[in-house]
HTML snippet that shows the backbone in 3Dmol.js (N, CA, C, O; Angstrom):
<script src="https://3Dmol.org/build/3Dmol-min.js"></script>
<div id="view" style="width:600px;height:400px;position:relative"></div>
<script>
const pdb = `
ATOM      1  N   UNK A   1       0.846  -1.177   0.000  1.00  0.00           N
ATOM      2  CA  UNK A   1       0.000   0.000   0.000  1.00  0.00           C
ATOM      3  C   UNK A   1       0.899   1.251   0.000  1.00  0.00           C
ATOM      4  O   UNK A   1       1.882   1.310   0.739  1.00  0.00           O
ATOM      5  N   UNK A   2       0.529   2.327  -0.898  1.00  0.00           N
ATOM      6  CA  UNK A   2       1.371   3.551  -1.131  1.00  0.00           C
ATOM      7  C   UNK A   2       0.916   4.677   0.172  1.00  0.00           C
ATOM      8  O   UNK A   2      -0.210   4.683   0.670  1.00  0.00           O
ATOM      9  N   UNK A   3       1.750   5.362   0.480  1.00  0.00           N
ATOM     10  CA  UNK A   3       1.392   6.308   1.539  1.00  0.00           C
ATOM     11  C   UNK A   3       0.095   7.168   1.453  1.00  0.00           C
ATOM     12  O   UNK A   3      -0.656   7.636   2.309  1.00  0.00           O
ATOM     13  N   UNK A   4       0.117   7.193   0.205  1.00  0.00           N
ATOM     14  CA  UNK A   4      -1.097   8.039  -0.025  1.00  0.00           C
ATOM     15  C   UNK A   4      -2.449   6.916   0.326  1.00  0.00           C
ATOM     16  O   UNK A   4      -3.537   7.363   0.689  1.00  0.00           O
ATOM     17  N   UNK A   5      -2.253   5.743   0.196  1.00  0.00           N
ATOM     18  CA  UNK A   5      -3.446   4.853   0.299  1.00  0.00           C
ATOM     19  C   UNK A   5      -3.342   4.522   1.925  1.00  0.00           C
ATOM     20  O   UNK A   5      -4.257   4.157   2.664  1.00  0.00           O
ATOM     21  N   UNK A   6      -2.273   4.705   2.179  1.00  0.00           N
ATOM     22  CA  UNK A   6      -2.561   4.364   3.895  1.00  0.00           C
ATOM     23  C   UNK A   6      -3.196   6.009   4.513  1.00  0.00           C
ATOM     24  O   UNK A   6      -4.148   6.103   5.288  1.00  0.00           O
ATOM     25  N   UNK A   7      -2.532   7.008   4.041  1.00  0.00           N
ATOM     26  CA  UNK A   7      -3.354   8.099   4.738  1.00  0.00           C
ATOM     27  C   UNK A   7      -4.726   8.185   4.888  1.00  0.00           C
ATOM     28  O   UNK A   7      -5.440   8.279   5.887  1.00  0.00           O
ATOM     29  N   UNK A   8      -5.037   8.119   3.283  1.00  0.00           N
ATOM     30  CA  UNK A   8      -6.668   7.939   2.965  1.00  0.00           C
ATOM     31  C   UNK A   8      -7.191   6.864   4.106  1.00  0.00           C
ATOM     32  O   UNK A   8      -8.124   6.957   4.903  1.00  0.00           O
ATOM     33  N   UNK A   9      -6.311   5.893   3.897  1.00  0.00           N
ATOM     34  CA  UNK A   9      -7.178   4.735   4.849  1.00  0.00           C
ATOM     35  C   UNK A   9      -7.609   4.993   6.333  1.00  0.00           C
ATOM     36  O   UNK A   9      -8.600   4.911   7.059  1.00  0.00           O
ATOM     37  N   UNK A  10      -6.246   5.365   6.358  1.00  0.00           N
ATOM     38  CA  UNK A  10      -6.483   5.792   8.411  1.00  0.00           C
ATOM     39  C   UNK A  10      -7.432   6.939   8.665  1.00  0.00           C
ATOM     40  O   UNK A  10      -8.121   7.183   9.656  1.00  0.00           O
ATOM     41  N   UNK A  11      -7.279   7.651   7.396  1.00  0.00           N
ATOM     42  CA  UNK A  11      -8.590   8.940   7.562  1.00  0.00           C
ATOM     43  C   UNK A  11     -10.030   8.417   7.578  1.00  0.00           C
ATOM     44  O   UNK A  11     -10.877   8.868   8.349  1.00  0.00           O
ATOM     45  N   UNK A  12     -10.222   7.627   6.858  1.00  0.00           N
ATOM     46  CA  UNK A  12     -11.480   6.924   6.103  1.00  0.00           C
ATOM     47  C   UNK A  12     -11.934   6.381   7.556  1.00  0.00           C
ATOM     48  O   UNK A  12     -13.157   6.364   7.694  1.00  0.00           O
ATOM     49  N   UNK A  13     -11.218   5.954   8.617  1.00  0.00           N
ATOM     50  CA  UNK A  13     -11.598   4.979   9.338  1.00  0.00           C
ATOM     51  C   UNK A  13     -11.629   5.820  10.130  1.00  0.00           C
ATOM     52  O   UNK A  13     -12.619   5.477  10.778  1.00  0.00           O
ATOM     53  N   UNK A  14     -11.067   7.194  10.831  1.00  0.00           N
ATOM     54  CA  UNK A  14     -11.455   7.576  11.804  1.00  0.00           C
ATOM     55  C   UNK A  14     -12.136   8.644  11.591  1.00  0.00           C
ATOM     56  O   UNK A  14     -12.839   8.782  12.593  1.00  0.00           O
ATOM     57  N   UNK A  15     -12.423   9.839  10.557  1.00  0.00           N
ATOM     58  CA  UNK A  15     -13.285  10.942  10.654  1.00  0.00           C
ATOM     59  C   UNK A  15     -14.420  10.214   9.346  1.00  0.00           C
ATOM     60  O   UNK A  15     -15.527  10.754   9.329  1.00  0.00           O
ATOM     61  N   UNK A  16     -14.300   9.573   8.761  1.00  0.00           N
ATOM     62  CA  UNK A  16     -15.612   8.871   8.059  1.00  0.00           C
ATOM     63  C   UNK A  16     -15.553   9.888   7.467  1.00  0.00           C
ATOM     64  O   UNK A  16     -15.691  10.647   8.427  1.00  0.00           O
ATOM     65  N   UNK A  17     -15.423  10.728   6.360  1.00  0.00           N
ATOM     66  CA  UNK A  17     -15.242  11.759   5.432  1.00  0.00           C
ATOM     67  C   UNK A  17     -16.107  11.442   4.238  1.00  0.00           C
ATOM     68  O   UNK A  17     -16.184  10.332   3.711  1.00  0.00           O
ATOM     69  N   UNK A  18     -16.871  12.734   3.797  1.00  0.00           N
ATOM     70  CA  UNK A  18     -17.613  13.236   2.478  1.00  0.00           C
ATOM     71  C   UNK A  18     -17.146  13.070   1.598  1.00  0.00           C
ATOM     72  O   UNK A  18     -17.435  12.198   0.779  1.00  0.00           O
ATOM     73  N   UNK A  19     -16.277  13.880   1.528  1.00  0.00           N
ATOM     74  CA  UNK A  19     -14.866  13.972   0.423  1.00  0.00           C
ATOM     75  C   UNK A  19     -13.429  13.924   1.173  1.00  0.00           C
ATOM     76  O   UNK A  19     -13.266  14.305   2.332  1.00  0.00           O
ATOM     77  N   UNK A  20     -12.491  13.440   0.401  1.00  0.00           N
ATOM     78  CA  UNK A  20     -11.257  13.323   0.905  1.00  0.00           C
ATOM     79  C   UNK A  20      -9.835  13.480  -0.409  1.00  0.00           C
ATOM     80  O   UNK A  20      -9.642  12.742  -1.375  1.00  0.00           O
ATOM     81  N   UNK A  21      -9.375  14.183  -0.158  1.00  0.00           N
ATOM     82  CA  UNK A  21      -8.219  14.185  -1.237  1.00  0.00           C
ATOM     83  C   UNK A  21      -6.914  14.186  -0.950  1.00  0.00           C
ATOM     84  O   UNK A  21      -6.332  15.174  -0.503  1.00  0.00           O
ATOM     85  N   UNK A  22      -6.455  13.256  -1.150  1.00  0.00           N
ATOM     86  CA  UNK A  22      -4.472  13.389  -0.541  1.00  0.00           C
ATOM     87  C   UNK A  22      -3.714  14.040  -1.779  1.00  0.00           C
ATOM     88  O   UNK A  22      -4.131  13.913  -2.931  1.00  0.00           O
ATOM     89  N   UNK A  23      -2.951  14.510  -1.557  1.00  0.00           N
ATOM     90  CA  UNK A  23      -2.294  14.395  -2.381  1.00  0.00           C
ATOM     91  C   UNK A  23      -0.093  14.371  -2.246  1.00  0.00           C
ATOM     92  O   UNK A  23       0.711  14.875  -1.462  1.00  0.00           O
ATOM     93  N   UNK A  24      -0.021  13.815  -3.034  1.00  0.00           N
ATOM     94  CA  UNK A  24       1.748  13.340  -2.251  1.00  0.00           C
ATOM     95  C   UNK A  24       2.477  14.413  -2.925  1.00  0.00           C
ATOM     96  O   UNK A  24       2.732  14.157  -4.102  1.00  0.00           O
ATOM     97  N   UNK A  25       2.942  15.722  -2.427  1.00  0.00           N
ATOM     98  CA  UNK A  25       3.960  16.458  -2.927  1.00  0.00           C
ATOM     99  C   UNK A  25       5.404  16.343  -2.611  1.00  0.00           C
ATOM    100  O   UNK A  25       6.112  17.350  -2.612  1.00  0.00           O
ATOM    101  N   UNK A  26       5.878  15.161  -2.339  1.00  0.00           N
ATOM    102  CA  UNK A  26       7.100  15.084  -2.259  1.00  0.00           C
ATOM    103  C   UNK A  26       8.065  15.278  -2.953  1.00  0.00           C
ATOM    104  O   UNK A  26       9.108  15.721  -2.472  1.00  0.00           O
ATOM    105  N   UNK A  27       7.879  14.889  -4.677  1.00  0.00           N
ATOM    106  CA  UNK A  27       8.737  15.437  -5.649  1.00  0.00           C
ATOM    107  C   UNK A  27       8.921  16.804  -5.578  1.00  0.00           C
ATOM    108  O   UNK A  27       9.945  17.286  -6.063  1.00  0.00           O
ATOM    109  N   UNK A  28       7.874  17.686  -4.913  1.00  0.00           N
ATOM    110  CA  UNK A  28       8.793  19.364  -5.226  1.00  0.00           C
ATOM    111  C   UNK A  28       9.424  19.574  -4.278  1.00  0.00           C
ATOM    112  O   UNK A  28       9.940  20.691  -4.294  1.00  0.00           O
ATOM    113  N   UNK A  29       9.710  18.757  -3.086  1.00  0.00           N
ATOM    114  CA  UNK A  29      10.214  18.723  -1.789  1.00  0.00           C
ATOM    115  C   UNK A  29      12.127  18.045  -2.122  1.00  0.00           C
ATOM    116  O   UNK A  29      13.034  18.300  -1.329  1.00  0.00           O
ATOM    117  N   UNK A  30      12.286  17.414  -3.096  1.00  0.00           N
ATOM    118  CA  UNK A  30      13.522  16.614  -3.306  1.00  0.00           C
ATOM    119  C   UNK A  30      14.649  18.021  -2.663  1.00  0.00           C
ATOM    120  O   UNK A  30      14.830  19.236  -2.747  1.00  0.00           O
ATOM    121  N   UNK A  31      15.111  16.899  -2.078  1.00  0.00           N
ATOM    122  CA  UNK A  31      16.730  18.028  -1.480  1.00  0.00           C
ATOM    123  C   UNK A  31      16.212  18.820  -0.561  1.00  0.00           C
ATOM    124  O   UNK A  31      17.054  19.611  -0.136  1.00  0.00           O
ATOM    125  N   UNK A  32      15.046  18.943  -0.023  1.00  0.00           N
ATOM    126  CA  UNK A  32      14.670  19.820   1.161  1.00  0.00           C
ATOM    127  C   UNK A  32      15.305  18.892   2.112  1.00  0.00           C
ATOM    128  O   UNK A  32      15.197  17.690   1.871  1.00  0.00           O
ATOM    129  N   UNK A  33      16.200  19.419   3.560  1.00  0.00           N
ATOM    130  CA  UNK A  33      16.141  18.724   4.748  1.00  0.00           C
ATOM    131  C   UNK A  33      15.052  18.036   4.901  1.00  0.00           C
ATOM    132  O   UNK A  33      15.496  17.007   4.393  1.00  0.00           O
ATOM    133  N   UNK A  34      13.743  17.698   5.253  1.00  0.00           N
ATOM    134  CA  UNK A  34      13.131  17.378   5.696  1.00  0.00           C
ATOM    135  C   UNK A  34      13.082  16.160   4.504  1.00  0.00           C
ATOM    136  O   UNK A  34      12.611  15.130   4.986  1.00  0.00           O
ATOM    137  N   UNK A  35      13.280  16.086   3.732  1.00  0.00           N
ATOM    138  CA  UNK A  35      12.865  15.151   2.613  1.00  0.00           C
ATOM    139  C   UNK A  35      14.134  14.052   2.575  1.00  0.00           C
ATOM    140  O   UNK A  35      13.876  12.972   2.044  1.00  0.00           O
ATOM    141  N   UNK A  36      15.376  14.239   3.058  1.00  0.00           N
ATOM    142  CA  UNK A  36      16.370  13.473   3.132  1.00  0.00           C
ATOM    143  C   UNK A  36      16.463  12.096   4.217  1.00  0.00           C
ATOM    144  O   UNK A  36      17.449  11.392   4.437  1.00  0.00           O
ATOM    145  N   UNK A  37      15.145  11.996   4.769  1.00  0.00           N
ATOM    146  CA  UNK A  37      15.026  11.526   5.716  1.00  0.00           C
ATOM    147  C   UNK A  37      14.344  10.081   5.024  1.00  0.00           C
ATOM    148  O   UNK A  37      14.520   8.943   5.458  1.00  0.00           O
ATOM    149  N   UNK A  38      13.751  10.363   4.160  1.00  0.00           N
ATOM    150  CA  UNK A  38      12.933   9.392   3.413  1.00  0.00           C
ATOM    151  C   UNK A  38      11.346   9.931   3.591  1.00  0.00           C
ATOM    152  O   UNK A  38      10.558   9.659   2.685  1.00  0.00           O
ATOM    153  N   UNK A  39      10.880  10.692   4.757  1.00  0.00           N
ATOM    154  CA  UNK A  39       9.644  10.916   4.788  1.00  0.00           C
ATOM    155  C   UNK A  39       8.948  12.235   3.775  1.00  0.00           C
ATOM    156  O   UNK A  39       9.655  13.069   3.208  1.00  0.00           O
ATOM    157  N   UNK A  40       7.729  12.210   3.716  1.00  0.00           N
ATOM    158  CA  UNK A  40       6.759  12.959   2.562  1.00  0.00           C
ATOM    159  C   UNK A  40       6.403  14.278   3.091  1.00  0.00           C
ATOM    160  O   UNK A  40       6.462  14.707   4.244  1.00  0.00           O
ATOM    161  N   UNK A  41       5.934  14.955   1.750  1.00  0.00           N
ATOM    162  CA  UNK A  41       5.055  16.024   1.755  1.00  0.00           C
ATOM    163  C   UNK A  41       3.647  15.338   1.250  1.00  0.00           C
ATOM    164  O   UNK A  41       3.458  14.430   0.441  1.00  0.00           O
ATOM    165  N   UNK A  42       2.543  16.281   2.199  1.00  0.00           N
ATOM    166  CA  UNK A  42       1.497  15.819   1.595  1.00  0.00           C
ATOM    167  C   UNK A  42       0.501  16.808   1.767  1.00  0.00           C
ATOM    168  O   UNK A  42       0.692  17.333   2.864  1.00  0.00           O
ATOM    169  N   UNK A  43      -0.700  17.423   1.057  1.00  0.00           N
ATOM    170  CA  UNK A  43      -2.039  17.451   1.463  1.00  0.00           C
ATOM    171  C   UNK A  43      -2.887  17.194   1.360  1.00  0.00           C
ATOM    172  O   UNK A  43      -3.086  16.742   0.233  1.00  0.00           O
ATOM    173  N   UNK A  44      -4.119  17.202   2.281  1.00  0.00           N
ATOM    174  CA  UNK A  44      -5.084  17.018   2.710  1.00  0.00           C
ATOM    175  C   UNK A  44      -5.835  17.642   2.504  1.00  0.00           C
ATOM    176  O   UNK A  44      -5.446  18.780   2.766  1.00  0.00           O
ATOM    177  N   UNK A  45      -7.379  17.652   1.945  1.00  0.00           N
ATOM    178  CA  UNK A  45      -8.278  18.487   1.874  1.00  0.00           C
ATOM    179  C   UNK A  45      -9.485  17.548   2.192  1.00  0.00           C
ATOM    180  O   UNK A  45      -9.993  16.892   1.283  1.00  0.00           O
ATOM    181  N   UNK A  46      -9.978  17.473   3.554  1.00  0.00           N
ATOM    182  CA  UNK A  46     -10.900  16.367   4.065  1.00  0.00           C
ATOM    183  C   UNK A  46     -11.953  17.430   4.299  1.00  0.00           C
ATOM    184  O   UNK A  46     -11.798  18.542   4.803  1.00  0.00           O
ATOM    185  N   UNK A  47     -13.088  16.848   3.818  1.00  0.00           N
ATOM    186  CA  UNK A  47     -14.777  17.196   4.279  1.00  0.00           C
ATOM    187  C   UNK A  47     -14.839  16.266   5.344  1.00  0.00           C
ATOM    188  O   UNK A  47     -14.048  15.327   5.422  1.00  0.00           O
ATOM    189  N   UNK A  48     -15.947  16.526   6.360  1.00  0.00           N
ATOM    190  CA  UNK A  48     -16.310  15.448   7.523  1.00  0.00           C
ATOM    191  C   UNK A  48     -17.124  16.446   8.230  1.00  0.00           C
ATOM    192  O   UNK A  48     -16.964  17.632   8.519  1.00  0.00           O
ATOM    193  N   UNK A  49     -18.147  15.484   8.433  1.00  0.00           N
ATOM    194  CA  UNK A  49     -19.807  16.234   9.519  1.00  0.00           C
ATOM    195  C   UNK A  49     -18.613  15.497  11.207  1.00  0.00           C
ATOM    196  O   UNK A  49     -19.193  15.550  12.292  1.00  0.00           O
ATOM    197  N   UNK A  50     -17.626  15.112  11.206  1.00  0.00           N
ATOM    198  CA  UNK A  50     -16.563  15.076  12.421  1.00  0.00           C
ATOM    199  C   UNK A  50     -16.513  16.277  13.271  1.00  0.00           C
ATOM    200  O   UNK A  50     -16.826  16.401  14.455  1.00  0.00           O
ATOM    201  N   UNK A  51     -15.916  17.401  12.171  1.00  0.00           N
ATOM    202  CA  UNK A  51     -15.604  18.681  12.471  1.00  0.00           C
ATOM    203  C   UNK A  51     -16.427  19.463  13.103  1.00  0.00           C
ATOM    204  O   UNK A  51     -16.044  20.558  13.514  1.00  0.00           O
ATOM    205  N   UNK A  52     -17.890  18.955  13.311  1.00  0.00           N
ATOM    206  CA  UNK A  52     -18.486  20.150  13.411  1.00  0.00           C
ATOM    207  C   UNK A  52     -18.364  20.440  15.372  1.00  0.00           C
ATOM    208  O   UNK A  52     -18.324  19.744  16.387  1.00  0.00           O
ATOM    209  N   UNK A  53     -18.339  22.195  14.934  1.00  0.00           N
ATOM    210  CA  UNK A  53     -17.786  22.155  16.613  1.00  0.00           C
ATOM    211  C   UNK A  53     -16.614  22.337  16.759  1.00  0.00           C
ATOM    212  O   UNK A  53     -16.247  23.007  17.724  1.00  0.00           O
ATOM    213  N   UNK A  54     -15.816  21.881  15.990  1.00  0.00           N
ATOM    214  CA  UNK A  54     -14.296  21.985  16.339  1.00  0.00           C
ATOM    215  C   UNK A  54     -13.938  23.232  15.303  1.00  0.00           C
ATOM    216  O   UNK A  54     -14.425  23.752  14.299  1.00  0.00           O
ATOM    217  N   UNK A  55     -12.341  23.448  16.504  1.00  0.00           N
ATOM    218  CA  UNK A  55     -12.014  25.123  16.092  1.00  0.00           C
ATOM    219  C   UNK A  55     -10.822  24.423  14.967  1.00  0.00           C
ATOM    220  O   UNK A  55     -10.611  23.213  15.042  1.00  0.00           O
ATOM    221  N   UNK A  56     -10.254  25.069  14.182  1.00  0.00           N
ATOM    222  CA  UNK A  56      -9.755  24.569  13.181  1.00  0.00           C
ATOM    223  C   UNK A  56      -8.110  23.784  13.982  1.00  0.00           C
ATOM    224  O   UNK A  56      -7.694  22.841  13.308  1.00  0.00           O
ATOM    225  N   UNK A  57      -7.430  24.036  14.992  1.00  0.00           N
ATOM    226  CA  UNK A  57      -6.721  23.641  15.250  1.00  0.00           C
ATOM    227  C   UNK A  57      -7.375  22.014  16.283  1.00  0.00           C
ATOM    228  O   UNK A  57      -6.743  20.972  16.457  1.00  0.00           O
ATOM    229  N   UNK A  58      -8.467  22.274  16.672  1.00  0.00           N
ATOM    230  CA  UNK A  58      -8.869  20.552  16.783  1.00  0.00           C
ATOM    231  C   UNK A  58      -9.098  20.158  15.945  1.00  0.00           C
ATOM    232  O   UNK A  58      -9.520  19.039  16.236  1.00  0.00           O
ATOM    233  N   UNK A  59      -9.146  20.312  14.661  1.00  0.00           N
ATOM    234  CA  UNK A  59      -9.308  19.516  13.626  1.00  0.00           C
ATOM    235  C   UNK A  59      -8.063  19.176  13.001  1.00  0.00           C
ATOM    236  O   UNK A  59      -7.831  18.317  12.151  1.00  0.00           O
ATOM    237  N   UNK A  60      -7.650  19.619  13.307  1.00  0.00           N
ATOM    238  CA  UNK A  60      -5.801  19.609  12.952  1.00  0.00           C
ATOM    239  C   UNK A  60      -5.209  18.009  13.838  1.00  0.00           C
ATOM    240  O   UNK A  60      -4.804  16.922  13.427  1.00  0.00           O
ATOM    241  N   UNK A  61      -5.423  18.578  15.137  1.00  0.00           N
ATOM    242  CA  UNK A  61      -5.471  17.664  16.060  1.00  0.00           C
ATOM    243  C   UNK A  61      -6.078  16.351  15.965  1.00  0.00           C
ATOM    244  O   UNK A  61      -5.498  15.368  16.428  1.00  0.00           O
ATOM    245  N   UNK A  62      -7.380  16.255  15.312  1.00  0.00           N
ATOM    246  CA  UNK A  62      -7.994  15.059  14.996  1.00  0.00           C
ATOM    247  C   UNK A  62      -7.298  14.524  13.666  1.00  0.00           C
ATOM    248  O   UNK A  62      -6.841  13.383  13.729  1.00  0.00           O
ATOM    249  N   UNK A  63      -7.208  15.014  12.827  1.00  0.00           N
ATOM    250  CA  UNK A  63      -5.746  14.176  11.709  1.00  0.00           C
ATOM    251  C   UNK A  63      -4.905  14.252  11.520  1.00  0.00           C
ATOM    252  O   UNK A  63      -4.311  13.887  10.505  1.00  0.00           O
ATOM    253  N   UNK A  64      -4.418  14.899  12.682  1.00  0.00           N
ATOM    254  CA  UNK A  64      -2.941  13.956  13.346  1.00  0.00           C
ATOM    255  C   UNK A  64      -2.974  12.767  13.954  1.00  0.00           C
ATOM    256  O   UNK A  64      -2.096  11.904  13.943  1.00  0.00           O
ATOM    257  N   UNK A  65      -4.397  12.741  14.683  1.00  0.00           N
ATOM    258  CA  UNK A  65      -4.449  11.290  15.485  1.00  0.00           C
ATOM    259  C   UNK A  65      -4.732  10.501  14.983  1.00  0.00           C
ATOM    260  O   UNK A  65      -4.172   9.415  15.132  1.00  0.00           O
ATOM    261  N   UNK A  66      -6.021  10.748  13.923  1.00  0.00           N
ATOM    262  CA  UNK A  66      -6.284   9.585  12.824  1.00  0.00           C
ATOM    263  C   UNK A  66      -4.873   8.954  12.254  1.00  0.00           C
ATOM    264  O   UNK A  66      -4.737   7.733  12.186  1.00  0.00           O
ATOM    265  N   UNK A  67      -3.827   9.866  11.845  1.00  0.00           N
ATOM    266  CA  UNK A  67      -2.612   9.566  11.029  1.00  0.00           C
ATOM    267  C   UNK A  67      -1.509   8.824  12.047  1.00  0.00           C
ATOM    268  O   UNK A  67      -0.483   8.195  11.785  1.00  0.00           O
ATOM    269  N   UNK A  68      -2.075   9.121  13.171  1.00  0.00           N
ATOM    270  CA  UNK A  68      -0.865   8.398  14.361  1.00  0.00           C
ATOM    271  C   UNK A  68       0.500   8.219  13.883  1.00  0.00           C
ATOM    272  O   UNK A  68       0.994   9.177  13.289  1.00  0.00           O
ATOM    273  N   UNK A  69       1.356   6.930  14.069  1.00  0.00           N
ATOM    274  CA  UNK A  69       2.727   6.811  14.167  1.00  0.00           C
ATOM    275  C   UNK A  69       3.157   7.732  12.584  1.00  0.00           C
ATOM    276  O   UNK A  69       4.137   8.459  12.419  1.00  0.00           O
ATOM    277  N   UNK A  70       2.220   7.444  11.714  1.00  0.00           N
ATOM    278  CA  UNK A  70       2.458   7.952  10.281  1.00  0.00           C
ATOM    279  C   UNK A  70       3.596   9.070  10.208  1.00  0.00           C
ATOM    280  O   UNK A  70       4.671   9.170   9.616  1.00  0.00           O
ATOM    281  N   UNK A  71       2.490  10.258  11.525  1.00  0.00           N
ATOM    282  CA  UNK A  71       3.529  11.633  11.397  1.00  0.00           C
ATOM    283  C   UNK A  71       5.066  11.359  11.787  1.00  0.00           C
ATOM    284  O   UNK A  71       6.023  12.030  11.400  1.00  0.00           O
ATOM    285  N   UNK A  72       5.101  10.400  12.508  1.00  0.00           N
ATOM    286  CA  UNK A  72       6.811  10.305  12.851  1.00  0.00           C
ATOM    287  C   UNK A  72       8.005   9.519  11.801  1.00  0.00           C
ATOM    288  O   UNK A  72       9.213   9.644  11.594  1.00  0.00           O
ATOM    289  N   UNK A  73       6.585   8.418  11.156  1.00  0.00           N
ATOM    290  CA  UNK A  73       7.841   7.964  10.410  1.00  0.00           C
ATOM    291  C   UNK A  73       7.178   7.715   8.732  1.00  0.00           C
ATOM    292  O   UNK A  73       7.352   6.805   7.921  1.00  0.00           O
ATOM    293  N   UNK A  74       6.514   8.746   8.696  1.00  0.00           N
ATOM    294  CA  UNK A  74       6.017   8.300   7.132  1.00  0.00           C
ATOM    295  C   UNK A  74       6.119  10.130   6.400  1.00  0.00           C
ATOM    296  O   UNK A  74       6.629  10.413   5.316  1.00  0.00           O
ATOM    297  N   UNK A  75       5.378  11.262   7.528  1.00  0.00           N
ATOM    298  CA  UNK A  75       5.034  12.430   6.885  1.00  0.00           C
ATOM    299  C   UNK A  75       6.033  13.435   7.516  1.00  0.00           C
ATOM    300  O   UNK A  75       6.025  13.962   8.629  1.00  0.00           O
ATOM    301  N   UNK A  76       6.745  13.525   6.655  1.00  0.00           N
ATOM    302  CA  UNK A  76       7.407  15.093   7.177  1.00  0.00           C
ATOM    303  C   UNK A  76       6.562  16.521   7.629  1.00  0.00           C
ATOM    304  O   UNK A  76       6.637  17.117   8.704  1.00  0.00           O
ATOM    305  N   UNK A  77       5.590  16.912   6.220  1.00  0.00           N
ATOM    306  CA  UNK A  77       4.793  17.926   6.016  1.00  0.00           C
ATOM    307  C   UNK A  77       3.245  17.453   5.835  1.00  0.00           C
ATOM    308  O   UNK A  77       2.862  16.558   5.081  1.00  0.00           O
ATOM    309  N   UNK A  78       2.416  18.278   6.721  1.00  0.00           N
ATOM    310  CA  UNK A  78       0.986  18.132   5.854  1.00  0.00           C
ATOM    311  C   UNK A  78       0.696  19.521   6.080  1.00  0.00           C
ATOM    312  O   UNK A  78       1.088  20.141   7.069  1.00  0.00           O
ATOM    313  N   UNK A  79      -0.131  20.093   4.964  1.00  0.00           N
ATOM    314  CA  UNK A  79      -1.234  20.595   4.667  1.00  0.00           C
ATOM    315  C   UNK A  79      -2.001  20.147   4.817  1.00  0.00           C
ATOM    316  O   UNK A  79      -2.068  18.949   4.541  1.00  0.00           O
ATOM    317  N   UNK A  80      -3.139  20.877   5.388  1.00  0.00           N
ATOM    318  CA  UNK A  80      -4.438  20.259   5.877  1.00  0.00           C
ATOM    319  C   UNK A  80      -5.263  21.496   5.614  1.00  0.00           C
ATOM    320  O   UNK A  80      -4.863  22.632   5.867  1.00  0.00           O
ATOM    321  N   UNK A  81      -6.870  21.101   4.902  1.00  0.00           N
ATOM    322  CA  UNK A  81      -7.980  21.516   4.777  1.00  0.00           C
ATOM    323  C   UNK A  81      -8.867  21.089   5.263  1.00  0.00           C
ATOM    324  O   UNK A  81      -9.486  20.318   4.529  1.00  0.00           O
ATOM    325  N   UNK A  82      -9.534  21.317   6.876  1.00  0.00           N
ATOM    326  CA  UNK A  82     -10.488  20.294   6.967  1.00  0.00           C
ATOM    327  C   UNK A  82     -11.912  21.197   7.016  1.00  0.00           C
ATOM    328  O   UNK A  82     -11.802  22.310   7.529  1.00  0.00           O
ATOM    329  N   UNK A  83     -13.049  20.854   6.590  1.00  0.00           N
ATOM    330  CA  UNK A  83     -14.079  21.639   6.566  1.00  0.00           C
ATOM    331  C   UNK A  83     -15.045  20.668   7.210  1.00  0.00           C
ATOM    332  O   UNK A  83     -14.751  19.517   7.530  1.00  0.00           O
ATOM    333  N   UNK A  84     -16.347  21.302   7.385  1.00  0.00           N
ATOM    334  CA  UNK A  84     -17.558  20.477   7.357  1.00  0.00           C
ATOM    335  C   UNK A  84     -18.054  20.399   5.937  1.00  0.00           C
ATOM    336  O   UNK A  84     -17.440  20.924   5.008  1.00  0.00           O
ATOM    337  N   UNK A  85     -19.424  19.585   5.759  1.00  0.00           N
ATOM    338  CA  UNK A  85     -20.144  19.701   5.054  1.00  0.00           C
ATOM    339  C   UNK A  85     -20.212  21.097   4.228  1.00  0.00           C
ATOM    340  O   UNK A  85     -19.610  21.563   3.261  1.00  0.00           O
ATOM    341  N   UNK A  86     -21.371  21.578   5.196  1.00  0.00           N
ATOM    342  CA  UNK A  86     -21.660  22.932   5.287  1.00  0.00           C
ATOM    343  C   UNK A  86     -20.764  23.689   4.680  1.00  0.00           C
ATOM    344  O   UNK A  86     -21.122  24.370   3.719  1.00  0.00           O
ATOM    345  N   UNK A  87     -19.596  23.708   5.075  1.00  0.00           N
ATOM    346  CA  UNK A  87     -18.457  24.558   4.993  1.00  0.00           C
ATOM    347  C   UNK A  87     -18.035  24.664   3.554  1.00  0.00           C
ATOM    348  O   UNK A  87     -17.857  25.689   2.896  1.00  0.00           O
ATOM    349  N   UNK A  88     -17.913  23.458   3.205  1.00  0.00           N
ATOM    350  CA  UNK A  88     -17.408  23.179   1.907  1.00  0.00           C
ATOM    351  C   UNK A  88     -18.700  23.413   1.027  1.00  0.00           C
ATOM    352  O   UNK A  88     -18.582  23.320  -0.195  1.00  0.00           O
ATOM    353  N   UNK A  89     -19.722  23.661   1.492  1.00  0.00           N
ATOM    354  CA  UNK A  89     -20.684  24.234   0.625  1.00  0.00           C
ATOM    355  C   UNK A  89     -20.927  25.353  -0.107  1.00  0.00           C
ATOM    356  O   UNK A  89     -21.363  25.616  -1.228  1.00  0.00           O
ATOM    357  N   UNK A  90     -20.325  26.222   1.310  1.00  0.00           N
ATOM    358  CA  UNK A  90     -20.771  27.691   0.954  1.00  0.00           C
ATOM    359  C   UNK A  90     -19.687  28.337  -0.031  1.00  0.00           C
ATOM    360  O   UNK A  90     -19.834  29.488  -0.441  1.00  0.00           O
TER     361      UNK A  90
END
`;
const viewer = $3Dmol.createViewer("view");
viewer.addModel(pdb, "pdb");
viewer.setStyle({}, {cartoon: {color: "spectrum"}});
viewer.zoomTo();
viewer.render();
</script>
């Protein structure tokens, strides 16, 4: 399974998401410190009726946890978009 399919996955399973989009930017990252390590760039642009209620840094907080050990040994960088429903409506 590619990183991008395990992110999706661990997301899928803990905020149950509308829409979800990864995407792996690590190629524009080549030769950055952070990229010499072997770990990724990535973002995130997750919908989820999860969020609602939460201030944007608990939502931050909630996919980091969904992503668990990931952040230490898989993701260097994320970008993150997380909205509600709603949100992503208007």
């Amino acid at each position: 399974m590619t990183r991008v399919e395990r992110i999706r996955s661990a997301l899928e399973a803990a905020l149950a998401p509308q829409s979800l989009d990864v995407v792996d930017d690590s190629a524009r990252h080549a030769g950055h410190a952070g990229a010499r390590d072997g770990r990724g760039h990535f973002n995130v642009d997750i919908v989820s009726d999860a969020f609602a209620g939460m201030s944007p840094i608990a939502r931050h907080r909630a996919v980091y946890a969904a992503l668990g050990e990931m952040m230490t040994t898989d993701i260097h960088a994320l970008a993150i978009r997380a909205r509600t429903p709603a949100e992503a409506q208007a």
